[in-house]
N, C-alpha and C positions, 0 to 999 in steps of 0.2 A: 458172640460170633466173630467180631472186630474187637481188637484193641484200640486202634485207628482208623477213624473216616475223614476221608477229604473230598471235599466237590471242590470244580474247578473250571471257570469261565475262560475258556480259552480268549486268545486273538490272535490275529496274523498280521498286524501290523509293521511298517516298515521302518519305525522311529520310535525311540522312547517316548510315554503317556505324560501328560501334564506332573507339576510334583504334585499338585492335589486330585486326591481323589476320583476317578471320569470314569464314563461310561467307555464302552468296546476297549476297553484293555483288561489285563488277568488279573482274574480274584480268586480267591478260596476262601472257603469256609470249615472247619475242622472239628473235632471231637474225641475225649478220650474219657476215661474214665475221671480226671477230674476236672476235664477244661472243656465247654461249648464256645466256641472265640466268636470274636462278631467277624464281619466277613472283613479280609485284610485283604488291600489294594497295592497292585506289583506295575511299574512303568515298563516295566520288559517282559520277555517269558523267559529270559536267565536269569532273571531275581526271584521269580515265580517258583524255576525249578529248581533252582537253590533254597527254595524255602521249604518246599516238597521234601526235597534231598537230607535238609534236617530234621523234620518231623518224620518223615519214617526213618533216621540210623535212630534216635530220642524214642522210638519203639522197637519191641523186638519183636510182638507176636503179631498175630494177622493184621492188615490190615487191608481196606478198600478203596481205590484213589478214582474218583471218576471224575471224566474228561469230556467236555461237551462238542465233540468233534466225533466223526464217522472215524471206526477203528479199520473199516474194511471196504473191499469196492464191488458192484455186481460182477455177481458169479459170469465167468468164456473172458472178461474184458482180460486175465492175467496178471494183475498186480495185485490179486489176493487180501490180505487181510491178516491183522493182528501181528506179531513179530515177522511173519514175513515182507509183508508192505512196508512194516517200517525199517527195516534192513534195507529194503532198496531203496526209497525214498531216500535213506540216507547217506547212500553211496555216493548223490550227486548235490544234494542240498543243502546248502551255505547258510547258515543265520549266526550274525556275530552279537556280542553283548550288547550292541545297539538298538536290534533288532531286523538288522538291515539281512534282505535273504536275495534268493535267486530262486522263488519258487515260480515262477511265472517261465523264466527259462527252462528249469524241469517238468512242466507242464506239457511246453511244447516241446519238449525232449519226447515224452510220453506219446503223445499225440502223434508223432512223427513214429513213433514204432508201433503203437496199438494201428492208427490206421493208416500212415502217410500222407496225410493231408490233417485239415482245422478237427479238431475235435477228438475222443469227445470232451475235452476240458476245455472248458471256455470263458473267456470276461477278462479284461485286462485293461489299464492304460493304453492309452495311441501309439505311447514310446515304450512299449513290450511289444504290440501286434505282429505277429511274423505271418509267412505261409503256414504255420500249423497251430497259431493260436490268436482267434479274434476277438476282437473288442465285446462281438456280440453273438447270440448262439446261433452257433450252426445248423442247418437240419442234423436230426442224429437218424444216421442209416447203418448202425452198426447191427450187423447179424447173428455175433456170436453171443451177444449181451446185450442186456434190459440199459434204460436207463436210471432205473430203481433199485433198490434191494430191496429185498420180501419186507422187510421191516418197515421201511419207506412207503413199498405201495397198500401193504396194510393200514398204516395211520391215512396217509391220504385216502385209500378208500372204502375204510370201513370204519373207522375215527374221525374222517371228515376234517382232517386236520392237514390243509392245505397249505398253512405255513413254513412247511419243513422243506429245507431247498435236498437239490440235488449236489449229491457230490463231489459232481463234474463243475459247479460255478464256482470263480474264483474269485468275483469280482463286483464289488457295490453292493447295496442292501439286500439283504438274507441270504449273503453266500456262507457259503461253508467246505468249499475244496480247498481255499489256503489253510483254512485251520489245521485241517488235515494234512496237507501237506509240511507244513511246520510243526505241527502236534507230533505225527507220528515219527518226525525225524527226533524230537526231544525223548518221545518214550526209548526209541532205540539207544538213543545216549546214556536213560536211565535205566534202560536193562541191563547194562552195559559196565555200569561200575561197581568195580571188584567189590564193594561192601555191599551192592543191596543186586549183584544179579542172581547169585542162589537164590532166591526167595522172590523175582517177580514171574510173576504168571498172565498173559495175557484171554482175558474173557473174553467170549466161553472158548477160543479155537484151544488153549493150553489146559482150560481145567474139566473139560466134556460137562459144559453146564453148571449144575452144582455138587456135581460129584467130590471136586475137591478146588476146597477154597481158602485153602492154609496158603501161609505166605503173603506175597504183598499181591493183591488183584485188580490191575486195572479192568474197568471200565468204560465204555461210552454212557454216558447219560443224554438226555435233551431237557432242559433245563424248562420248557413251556409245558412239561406232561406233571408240573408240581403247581398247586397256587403259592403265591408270594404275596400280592397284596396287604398279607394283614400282615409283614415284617415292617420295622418299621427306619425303613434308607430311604434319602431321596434317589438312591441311582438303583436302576430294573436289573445289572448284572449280580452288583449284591446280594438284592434279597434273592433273587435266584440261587444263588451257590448254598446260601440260606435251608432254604426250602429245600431242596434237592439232600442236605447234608440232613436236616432232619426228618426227612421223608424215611431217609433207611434208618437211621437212628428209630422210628416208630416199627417201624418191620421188625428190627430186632428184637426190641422192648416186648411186642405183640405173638415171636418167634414166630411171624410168616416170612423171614427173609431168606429165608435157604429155597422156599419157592420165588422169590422173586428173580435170584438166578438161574433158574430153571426153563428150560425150553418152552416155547405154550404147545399145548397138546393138540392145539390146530394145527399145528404147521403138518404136512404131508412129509415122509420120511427121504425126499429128495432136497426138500427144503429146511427140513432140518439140519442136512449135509450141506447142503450150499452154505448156512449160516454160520455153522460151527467151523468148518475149513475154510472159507473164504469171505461171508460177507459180515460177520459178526451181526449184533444185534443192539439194541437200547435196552438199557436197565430199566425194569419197572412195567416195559410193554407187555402187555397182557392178552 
């Protein structure tokens, strides 16, 4: 089904990672027909995507890249999801080979247009905090949008899987809106170059599910819906990318992965559109 798998530990850090090996900076993990690699540790996420950038032109035919960051936002908020979100995110969004960014100021850039005041992005250093983006969360009174997507409030309530942040945190333990916010500025970079944008598609808003999965197909993943423990790293982003990488490498093998990117047949036909146009989905949620 793949020629290419790559899972992939994001971060949104604001400085290059130790030279040795650490946790919360980016890894992958990869697979081809002759090579299972052990998970390989990147100090930036331009050496990451640079690494990316070689192992798919080194293929031609399909492949799958997933990214443990939110590809999209709840459906009325307007910054959409999948190649749209990252197009704009990237219009304003700074990240040099350091890793140094200005996503906190596009935040509250955001913030100041979705509502004119804090929110709903929130979490920050002291020496970020403006009128429109605080240290700490705001109430959320937004009317037009949730502060979930379907995906989100399904795992937390019906999976009981509480650990999964909101989109909207940017900031200290279990956030995941910087990722996303620098995640999806680098996807836009790499849709973008003349040798692999023919051939990227973004899941599911570009390929209607699994209708069609030729070409290079990002994904979102969440890295805690695979076990890992029995891998054998001392660092949890590792074996994670680990797991995750051979998670669909078994889909494949077992030919259930063409349902695995397929819509679930609970979702109601207004939330299937929410998902598909604007708020994307998690690989693997069932």
């Amino acid at each position: 089904m793949f020629d290419l798998v790559i899972m992939v530990d994001w971060s949104a850090a604001a400085s290059p990672g130790p030279a040795s090996p650490s946790a919360d900076r980016c890894w992958i993990a990869w697979a081809d027909s002759a090579t299972h690699s052990d998970a390989e540790y990147f100090r930036t996420r331009s050496a990451c995507m640079k690494r990316i950038h070689e192992l798919l032109t080194s293929h031609e035919g399909p492949a799958c890249v997933g990214f443990d960051f939110p590809f999209g936002y709840p459906s009325g908020s307007g910054l959409g999801g999948g190649r749209n979100a990252a197009s704009r995110i990237a219009l304003d969004l700074v990240s040099d080979s350091t890793d140094r960014n200005n996503r906190f100021e596009v935040a509250a850039s955001f913030n100041r247009a979705i509502s004119g005041r804090s929110g709903p992005f929130w979490g920050c250093p002291a020496t970020a905090a403006s009128d429109y983006l605080t240290t700490k969360k705001p109430d959320f009174i937004h009317d037009k949008f949730e502060e979930w997507r379907v995906v989100e409030k399904f795992l937390r309530n019906e999976r009981k899987e509480h650990s999964i942040s909101t989109v909207w945190k940017l900031y200290t333990v279990g956030s995941v809106g910087s990722q996303s916010l620098t995640g999806l500025k680098e996807l836009n970079d790499l849709a973008h170059l003349p040798d692999l944008a023919h051939r990227v598609k973004f899941w599911p808003f570009e390929t209607n599910w699994e209708a069609d999965l030729s070409g290079i197909i990002l994904t979102e993943i969440w890295p805690s819906l695979n076990g890992h423990k029995l891998y054998d790293h001392p660092i949890k982003d590792a074996r994670q990318v680990l797991a995750c990488r051979d998670w669909l490498l078994d889909k494949i093998t077992l030919g259930a992965a063409q349902e695995a990117f397929a819509a679930p047949d609970w979702l109601t036909p207004l939330e299937e559109k929410k998902c598909r146009i604007e708020e994307g989905w998690i690989l693997g949620v069932r």
